[in-house]
N, CA, C and O atoms as CSV, one atom per row, in Angstrom:
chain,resi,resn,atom,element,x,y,z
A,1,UNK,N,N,111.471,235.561,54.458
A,1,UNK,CA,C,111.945,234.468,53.636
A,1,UNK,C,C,110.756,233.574,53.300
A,1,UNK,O,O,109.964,233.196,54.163
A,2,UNK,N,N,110.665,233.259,52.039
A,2,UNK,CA,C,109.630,232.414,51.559
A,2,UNK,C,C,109.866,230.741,52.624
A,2,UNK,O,O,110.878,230.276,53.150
A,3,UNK,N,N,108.209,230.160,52.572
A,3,UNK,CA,C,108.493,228.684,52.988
A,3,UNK,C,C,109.596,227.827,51.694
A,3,UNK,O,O,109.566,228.089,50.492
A,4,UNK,N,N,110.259,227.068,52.183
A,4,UNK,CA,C,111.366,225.741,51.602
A,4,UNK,C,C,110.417,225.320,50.844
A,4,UNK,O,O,109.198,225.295,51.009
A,5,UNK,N,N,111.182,224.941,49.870
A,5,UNK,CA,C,110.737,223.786,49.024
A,5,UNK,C,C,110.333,222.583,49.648
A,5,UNK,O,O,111.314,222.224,50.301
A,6,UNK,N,N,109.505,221.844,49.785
A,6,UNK,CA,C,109.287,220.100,49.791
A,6,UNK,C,C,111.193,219.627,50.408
A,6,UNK,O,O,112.140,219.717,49.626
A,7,UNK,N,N,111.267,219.423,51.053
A,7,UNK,CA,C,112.347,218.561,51.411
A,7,UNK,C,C,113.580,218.963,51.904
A,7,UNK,O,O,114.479,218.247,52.345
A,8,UNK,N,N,113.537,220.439,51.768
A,8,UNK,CA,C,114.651,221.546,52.044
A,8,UNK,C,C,114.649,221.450,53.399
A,8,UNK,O,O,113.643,221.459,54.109
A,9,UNK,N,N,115.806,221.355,53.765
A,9,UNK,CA,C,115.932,221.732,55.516
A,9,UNK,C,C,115.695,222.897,55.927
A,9,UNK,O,O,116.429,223.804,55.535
A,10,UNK,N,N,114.346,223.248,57.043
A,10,UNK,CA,C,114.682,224.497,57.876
A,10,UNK,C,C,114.708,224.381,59.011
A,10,UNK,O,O,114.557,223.235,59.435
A,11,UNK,N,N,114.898,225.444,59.959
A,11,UNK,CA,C,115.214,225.637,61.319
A,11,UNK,C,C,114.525,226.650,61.917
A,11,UNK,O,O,113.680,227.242,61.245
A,12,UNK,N,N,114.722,226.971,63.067
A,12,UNK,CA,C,113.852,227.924,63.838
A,12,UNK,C,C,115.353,229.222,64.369
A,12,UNK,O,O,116.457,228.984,64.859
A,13,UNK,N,N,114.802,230.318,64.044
A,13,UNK,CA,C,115.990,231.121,64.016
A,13,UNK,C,C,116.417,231.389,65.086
A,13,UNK,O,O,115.671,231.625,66.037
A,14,UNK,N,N,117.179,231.402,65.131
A,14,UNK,CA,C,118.289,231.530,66.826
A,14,UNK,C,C,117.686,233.427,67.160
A,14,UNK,O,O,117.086,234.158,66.372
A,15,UNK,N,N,118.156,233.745,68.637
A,15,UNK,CA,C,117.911,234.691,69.098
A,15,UNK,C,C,119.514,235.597,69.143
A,15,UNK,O,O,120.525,235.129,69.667
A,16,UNK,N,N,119.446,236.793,68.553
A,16,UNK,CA,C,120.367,238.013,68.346
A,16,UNK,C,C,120.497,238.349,69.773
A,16,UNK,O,O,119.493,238.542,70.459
A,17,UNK,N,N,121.668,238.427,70.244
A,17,UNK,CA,C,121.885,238.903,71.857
A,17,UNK,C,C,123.427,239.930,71.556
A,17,UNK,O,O,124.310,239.631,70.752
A,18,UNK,N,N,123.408,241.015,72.342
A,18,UNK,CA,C,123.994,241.945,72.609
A,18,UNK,C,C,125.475,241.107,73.680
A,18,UNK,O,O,125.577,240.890,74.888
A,19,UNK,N,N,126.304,240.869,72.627
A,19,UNK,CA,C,127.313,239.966,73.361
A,19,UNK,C,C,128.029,240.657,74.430
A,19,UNK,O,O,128.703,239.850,75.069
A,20,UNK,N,N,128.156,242.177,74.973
A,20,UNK,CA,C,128.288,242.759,76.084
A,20,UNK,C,C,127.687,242.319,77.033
A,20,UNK,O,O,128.295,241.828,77.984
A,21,UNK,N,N,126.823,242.369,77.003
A,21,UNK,CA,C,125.350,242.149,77.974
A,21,UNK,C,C,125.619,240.660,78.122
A,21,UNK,O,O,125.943,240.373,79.275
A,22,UNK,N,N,125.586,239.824,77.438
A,22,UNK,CA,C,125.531,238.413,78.045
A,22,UNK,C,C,127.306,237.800,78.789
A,22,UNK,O,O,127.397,236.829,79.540
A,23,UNK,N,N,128.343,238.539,78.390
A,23,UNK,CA,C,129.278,238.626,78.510
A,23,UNK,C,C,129.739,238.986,80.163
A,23,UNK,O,O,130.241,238.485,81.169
A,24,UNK,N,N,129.289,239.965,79.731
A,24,UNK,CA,C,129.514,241.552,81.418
A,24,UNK,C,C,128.544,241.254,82.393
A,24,UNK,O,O,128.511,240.625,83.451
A,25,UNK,N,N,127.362,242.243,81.339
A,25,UNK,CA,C,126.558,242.264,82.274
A,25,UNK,C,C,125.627,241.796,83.022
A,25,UNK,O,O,125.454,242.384,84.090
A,26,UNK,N,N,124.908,240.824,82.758
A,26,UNK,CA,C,123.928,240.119,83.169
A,26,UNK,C,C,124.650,239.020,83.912
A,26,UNK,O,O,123.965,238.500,84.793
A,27,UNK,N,N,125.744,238.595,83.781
A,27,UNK,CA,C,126.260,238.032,84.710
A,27,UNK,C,C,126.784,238.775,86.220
A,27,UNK,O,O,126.627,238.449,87.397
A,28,UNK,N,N,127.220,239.500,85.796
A,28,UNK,CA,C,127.459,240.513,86.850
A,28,UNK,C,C,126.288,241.019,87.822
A,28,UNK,O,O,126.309,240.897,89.047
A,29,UNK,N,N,125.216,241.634,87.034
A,29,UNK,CA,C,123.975,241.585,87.954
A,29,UNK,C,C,123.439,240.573,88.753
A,29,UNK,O,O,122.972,240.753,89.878
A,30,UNK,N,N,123.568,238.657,87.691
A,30,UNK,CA,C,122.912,237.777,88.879
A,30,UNK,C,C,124.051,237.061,89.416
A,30,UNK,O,O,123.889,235.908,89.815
A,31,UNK,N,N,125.647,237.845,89.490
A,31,UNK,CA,C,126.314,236.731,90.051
A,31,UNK,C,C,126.737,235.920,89.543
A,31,UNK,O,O,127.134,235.193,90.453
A,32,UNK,N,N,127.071,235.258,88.223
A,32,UNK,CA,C,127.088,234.822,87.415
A,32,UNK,C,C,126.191,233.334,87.195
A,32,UNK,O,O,126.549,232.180,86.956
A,33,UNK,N,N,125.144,233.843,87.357
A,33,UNK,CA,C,124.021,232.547,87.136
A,33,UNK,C,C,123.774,232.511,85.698
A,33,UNK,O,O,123.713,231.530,84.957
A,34,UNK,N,N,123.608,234.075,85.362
A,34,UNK,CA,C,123.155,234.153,83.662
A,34,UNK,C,C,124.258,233.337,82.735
A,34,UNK,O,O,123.814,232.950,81.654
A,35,UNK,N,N,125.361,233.091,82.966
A,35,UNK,CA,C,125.993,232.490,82.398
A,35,UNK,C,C,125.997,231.086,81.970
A,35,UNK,O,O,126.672,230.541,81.097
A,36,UNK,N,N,124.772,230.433,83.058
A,36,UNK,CA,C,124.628,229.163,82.863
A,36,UNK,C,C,123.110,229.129,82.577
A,36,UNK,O,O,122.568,228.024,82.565
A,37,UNK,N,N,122.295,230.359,82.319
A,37,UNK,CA,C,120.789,230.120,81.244
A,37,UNK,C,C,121.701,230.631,79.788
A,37,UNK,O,O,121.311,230.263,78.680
A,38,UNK,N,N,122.399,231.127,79.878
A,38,UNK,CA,C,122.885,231.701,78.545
A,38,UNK,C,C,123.157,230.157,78.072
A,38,UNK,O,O,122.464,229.687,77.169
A,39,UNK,N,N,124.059,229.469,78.626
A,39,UNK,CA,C,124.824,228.021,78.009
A,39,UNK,C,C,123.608,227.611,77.365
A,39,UNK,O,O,123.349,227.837,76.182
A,40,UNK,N,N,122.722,226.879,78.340
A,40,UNK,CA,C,121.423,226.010,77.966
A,40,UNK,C,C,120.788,226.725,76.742
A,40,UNK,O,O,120.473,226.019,75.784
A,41,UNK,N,N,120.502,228.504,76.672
A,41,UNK,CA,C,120.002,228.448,76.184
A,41,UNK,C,C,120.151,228.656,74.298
A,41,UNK,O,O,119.343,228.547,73.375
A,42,UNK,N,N,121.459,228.961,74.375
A,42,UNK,CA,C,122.202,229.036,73.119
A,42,UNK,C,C,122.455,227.712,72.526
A,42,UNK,O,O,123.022,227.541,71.447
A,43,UNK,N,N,121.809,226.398,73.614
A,43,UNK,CA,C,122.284,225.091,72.510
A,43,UNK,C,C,120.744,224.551,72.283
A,43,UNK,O,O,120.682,223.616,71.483
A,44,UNK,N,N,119.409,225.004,72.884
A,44,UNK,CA,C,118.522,224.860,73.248
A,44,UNK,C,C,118.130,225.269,71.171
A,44,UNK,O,O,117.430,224.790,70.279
A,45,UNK,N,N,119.199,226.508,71.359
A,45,UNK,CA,C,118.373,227.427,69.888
A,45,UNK,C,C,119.187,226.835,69.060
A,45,UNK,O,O,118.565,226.556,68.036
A,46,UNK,N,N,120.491,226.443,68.995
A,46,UNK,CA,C,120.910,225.434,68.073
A,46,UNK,C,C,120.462,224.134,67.527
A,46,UNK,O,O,120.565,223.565,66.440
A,47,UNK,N,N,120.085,223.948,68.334
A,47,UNK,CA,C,119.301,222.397,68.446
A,47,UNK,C,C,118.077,222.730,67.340
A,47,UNK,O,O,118.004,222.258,66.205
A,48,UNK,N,N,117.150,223.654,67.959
A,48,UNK,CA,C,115.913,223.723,67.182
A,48,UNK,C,C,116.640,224.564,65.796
A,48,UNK,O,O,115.964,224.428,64.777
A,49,UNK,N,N,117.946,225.427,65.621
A,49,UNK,CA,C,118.090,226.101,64.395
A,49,UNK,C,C,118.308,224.327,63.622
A,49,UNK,O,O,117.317,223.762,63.159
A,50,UNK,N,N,119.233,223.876,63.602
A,50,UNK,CA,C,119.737,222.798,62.647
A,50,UNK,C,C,119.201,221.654,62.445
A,50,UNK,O,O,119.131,221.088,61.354
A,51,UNK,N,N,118.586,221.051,64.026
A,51,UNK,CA,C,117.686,220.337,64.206
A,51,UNK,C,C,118.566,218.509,64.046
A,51,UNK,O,O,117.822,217.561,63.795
A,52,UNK,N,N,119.668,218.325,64.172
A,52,UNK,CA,C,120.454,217.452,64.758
A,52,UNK,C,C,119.736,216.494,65.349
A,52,UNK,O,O,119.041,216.843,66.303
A,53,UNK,N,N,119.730,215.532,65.068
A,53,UNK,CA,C,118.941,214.130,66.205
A,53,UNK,C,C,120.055,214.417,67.024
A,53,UNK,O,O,119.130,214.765,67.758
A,54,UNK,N,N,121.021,214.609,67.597
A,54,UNK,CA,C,121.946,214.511,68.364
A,54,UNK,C,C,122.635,215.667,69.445
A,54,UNK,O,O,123.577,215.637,70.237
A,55,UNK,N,N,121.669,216.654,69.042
A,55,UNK,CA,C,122.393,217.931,69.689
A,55,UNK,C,C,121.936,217.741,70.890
A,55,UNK,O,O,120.758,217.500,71.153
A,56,UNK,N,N,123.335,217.890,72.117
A,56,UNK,CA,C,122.471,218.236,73.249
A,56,UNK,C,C,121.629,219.558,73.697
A,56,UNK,O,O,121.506,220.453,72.862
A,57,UNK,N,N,121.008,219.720,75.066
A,57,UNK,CA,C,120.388,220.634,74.657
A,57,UNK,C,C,120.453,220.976,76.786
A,57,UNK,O,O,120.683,222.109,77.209
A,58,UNK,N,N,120.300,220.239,77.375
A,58,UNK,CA,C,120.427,220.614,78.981
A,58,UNK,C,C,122.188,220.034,79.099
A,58,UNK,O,O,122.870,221.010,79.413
A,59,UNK,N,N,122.795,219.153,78.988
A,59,UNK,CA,C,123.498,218.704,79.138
A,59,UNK,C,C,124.863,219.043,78.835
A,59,UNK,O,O,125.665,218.226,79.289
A,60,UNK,N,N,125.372,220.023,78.192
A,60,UNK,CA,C,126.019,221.305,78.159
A,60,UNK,C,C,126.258,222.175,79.272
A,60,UNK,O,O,127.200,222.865,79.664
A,61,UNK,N,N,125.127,221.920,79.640
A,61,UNK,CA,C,125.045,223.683,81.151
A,61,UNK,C,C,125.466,222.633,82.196
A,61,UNK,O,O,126.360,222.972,82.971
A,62,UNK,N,N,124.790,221.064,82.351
A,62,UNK,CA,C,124.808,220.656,83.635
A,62,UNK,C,C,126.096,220.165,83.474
A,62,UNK,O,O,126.513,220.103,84.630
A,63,UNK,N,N,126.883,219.820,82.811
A,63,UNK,CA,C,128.146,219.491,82.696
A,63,UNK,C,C,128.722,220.690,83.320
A,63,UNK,O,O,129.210,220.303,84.382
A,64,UNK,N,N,128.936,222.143,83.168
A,64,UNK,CA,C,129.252,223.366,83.410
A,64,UNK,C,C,129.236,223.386,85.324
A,64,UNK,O,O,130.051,223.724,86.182
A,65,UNK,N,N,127.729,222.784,85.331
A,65,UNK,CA,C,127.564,223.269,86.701
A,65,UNK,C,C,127.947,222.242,87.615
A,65,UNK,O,O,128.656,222.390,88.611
A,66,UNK,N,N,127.313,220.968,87.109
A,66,UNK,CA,C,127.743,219.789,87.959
A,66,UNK,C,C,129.131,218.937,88.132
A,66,UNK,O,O,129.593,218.338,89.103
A,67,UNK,N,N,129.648,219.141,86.684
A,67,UNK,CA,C,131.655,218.287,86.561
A,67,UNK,C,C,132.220,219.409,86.853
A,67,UNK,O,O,133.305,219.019,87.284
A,68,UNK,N,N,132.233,220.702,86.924
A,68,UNK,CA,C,133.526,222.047,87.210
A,68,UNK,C,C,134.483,221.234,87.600
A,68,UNK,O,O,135.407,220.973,86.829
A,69,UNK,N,N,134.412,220.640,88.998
A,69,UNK,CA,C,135.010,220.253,89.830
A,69,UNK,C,C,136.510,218.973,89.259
A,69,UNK,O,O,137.521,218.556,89.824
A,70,UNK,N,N,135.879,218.753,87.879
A,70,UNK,CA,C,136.983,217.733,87.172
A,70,UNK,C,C,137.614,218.444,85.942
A,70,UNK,O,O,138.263,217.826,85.098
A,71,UNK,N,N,137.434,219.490,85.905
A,71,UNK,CA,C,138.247,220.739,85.197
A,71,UNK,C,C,138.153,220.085,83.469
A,71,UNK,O,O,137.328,220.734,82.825
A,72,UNK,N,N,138.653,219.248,82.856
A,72,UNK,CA,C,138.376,218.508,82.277
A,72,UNK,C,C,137.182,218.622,81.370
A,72,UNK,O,O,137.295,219.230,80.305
A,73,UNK,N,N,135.937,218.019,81.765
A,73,UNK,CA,C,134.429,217.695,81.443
A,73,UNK,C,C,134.420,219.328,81.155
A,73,UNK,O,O,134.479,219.461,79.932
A,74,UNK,N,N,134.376,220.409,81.697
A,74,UNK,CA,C,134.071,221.814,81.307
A,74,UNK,C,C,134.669,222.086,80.128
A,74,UNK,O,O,134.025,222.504,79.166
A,75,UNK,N,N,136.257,221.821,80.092
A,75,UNK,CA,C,136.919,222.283,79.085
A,75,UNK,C,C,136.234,221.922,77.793
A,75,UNK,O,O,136.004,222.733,76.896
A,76,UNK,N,N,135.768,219.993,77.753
A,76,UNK,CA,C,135.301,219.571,76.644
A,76,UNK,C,C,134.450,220.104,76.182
A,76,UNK,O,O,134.500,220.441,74.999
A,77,UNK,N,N,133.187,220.405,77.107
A,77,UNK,CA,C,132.061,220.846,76.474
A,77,UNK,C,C,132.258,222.188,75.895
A,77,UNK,O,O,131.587,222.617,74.956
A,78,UNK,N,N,133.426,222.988,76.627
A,78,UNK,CA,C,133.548,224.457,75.861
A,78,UNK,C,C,133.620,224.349,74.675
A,78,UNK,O,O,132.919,224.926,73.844
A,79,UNK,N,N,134.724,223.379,74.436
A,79,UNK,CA,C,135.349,222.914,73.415
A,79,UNK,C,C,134.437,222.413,72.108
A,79,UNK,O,O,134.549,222.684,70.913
A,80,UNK,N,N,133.614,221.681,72.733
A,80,UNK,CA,C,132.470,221.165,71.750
A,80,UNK,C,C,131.257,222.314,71.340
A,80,UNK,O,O,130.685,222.414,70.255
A,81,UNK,N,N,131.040,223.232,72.703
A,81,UNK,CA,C,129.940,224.430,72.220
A,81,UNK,C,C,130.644,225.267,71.054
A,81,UNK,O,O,129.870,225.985,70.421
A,82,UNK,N,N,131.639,225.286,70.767
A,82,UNK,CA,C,132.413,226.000,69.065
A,82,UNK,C,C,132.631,225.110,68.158
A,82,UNK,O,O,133.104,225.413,67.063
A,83,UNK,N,N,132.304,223.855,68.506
A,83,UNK,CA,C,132.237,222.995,67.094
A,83,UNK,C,C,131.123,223.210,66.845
A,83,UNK,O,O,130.942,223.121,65.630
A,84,UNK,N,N,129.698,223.609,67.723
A,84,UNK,CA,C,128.552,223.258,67.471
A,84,UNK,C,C,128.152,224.555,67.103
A,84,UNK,O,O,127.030,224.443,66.607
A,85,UNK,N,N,128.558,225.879,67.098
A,85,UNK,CA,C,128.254,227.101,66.565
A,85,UNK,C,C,129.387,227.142,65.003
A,85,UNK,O,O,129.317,228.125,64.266
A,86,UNK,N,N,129.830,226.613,64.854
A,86,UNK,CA,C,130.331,226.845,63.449
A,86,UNK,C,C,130.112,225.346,62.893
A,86,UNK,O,O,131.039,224.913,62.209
A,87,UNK,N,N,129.294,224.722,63.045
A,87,UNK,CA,C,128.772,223.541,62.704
A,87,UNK,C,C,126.709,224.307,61.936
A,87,UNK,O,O,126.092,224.059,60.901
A,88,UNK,N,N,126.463,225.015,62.886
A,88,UNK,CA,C,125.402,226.017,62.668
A,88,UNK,C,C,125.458,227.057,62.211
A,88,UNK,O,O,124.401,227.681,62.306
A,89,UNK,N,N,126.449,227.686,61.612
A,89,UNK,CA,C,127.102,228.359,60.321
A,89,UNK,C,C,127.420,227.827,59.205
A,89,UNK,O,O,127.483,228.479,58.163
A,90,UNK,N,N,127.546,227.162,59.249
A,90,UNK,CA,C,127.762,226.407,57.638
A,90,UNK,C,C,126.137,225.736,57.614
A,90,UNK,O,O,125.965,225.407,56.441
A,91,UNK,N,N,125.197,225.482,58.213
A,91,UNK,CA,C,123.937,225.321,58.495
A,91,UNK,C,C,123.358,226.415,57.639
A,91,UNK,O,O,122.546,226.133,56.757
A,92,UNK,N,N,123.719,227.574,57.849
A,92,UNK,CA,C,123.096,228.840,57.727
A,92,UNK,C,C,123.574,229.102,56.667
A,92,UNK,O,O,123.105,230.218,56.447
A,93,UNK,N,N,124.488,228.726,55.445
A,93,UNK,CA,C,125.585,229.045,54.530
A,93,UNK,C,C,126.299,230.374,54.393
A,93,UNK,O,O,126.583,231.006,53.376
A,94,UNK,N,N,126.559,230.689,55.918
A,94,UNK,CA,C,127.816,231.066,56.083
A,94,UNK,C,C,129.402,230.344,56.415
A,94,UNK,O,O,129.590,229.166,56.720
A,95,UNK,N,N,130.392,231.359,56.267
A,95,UNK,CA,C,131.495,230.587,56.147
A,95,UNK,C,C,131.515,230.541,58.066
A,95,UNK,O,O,131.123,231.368,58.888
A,96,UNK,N,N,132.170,229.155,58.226
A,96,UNK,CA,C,132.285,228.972,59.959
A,96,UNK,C,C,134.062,229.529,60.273
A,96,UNK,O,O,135.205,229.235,59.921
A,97,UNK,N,N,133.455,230.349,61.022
A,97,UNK,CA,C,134.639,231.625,61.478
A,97,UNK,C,C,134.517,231.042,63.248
A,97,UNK,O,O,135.148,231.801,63.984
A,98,UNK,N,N,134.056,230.250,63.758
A,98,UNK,CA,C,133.772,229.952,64.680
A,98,UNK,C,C,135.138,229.012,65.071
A,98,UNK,O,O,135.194,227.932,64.482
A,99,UNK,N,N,136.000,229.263,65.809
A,99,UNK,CA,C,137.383,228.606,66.481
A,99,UNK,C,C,137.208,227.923,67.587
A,99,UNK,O,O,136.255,228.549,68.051
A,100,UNK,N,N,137.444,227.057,68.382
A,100,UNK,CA,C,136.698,226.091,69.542
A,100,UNK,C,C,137.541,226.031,69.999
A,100,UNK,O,O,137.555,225.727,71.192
A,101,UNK,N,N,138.715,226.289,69.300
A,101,UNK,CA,C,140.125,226.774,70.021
A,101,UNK,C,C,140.668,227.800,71.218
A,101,UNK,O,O,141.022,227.831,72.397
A,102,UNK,N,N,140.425,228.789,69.775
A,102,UNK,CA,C,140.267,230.584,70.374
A,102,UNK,C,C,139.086,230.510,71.560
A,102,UNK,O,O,139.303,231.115,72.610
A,103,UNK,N,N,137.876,229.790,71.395
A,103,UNK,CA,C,136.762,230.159,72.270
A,103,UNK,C,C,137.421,229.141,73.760
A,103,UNK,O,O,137.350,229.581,74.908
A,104,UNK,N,N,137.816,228.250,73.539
A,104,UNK,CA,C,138.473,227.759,74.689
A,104,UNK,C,C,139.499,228.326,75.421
A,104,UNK,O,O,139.627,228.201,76.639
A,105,UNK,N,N,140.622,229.283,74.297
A,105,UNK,CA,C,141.313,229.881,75.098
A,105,UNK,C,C,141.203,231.133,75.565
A,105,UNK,O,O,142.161,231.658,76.134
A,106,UNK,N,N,139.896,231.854,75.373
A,106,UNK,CA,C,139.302,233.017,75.542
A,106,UNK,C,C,138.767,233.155,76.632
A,106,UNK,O,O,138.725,234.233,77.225
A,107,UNK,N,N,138.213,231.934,77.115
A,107,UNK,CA,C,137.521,231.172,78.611
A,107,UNK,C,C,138.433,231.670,79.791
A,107,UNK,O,O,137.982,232.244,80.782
A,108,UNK,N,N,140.116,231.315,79.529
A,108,UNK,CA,C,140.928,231.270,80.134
A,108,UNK,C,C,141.014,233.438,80.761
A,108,UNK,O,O,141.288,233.965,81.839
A,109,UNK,N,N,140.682,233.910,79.615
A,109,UNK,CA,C,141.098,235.792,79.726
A,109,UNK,C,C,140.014,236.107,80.513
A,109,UNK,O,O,138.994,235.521,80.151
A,110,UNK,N,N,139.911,236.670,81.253
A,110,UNK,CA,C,138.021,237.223,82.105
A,110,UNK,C,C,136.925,236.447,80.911
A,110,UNK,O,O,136.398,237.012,79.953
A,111,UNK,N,N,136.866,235.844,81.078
A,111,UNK,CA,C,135.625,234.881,80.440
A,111,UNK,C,C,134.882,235.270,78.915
A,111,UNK,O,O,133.703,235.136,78.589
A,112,UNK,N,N,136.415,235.970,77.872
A,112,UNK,CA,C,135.777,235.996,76.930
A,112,UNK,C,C,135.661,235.146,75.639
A,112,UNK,O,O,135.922,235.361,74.456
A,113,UNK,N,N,135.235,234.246,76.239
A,113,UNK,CA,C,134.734,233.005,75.255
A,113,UNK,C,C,133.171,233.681,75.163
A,113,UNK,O,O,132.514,234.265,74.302
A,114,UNK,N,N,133.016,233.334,76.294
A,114,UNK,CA,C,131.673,234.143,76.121
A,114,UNK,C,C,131.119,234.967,75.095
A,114,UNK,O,O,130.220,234.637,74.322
A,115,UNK,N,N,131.832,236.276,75.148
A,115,UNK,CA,C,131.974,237.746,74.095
A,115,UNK,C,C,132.008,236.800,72.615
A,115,UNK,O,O,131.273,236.959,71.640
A,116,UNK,N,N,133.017,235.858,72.778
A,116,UNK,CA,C,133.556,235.466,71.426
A,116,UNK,C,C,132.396,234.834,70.964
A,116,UNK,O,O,131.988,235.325,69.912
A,117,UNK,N,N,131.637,233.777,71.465
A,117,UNK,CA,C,131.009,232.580,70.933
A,117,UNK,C,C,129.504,233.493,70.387
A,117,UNK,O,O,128.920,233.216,69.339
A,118,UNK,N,N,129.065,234.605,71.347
A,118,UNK,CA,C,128.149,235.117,71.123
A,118,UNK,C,C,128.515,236.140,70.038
A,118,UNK,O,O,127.490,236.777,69.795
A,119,UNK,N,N,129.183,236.422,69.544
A,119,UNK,CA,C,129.559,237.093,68.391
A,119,UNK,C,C,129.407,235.995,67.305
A,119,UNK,O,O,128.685,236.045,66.309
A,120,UNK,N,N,129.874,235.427,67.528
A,120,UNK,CA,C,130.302,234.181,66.156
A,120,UNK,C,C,128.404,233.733,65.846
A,120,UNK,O,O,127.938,233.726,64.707
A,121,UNK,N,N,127.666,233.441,66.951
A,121,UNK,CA,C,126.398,232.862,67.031
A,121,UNK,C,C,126.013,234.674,66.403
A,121,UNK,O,O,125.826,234.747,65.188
A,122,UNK,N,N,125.960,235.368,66.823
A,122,UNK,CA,C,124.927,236.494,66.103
A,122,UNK,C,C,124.732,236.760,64.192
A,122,UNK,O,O,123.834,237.166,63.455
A,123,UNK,N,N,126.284,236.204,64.007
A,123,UNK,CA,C,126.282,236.264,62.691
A,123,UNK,C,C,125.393,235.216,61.611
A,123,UNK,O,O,125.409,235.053,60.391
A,124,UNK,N,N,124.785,234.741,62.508
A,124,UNK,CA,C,123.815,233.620,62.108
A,124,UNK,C,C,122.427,234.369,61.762
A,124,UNK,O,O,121.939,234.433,60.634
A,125,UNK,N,N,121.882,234.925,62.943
A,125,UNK,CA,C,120.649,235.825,62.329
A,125,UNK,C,C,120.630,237.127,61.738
A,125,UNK,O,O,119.615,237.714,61.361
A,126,UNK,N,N,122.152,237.672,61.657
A,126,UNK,CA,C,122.835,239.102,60.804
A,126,UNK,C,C,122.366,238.466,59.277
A,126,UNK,O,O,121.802,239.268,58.532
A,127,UNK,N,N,122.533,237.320,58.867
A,127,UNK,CA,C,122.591,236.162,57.575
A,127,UNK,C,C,121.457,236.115,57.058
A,127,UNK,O,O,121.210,236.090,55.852
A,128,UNK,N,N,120.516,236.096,58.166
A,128,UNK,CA,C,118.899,236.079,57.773
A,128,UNK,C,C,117.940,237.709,58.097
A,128,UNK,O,O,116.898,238.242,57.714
A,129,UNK,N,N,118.358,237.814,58.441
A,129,UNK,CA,C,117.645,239.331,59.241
A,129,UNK,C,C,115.928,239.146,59.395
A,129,UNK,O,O,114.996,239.912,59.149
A,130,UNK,N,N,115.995,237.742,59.925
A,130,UNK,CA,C,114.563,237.748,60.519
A,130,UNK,C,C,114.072,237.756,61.692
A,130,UNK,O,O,114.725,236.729,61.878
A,131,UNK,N,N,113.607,237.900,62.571
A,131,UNK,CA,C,113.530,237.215,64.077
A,131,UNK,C,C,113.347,236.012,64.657
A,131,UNK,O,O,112.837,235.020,64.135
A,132,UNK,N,N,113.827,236.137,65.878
A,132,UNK,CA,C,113.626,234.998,66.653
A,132,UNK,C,C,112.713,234.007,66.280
A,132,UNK,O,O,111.827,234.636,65.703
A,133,UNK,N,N,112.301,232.367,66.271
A,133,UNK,CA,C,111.709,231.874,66.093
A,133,UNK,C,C,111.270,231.692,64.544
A,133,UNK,O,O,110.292,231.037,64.182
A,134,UNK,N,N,112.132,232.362,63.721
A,134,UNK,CA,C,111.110,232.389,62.337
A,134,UNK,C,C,111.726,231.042,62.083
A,134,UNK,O,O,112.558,230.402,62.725
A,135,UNK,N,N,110.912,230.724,60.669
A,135,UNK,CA,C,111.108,229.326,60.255
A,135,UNK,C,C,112.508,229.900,58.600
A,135,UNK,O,O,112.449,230.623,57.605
A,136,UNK,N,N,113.490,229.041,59.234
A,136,UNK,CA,C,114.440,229.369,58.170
A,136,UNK,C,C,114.986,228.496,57.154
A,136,UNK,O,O,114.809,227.306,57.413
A,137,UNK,N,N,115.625,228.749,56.025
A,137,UNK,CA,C,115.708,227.554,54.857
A,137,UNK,C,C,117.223,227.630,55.768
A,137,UNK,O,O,117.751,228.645,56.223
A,138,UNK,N,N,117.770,226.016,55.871
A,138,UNK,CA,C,119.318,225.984,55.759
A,138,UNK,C,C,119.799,225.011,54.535
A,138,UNK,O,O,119.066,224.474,53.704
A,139,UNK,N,N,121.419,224.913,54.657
A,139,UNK,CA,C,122.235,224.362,53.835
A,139,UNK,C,C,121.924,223.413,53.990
A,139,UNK,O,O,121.588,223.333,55.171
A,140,UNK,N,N,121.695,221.789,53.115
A,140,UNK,CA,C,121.997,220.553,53.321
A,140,UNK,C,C,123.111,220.848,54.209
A,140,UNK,O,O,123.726,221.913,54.164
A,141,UNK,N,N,123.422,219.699,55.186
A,141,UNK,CA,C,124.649,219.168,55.410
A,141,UNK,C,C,125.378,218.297,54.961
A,141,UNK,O,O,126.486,218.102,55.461
């Protein structure tokens, strides 16, 4: 993709992940630790794709790891990590197919919010077909 015009918004392209694998397996191998570098690091790449003064970026995962215990605080942030992936689809000018709903109540089935959210997020660099890190034009917001 050519550099933006003067004033055009870009972003840094999110990373393509094999939503099995971040889903199943890699949690399964560390126990489910990967599940909480996956969190951080899927808002880490949102953050730098859209570039939000406001996106969190640790505070997502530590909510995950540190409030569980108020059932609550988890739900929200689930809740909010699918506003913030189809918030970064329409970023990308695709249509946001991204449900915060469905991904909340998917949480509830063997943990496939997971499967879900990382599907919904891949269709972001399917859009561009560049790699990781490239510098990308997005939509005004």
């Amino acid at each position: 993709m050519h550099p933006a015009p003067y004033g055009q918004p870009t972003g840094l392209m999110i990373k393509q992940r094999n939503a099995v694998l971040v889903w199943l397996i890699w949690p399964f191998i560390t126990l489910g630790i990967y599940t909480f570098v996956w969190y951080y690091k899927i808002h880490r790449e949102m953050a730098e794709f859209h570039r939000k003064p406001d996106s969190p970026v640790a505070g997502p995962m530590l909510v995950l790891l540190l409030l569980s215990w108020t059932i609550i605080a988890p739900l929200i942030s689930i809740y909010r990590t699918g506003e913030r992936i189809a918030y970064a689809q329409r970023r990308a000018g695709i249509q946001d197919t991204c449900s915060p709903v469905i991904g909340l109540l998917l949480m509830f089935v063997l943990g496939l919010g997971v499967l879900y959210y990382q599907i919904q997020l891949n269709k972001i660099p399917e859009r561009y077909g560049v790699p990781e890190g490239t510098e990308v034009q997005l939509v005004a917001a």
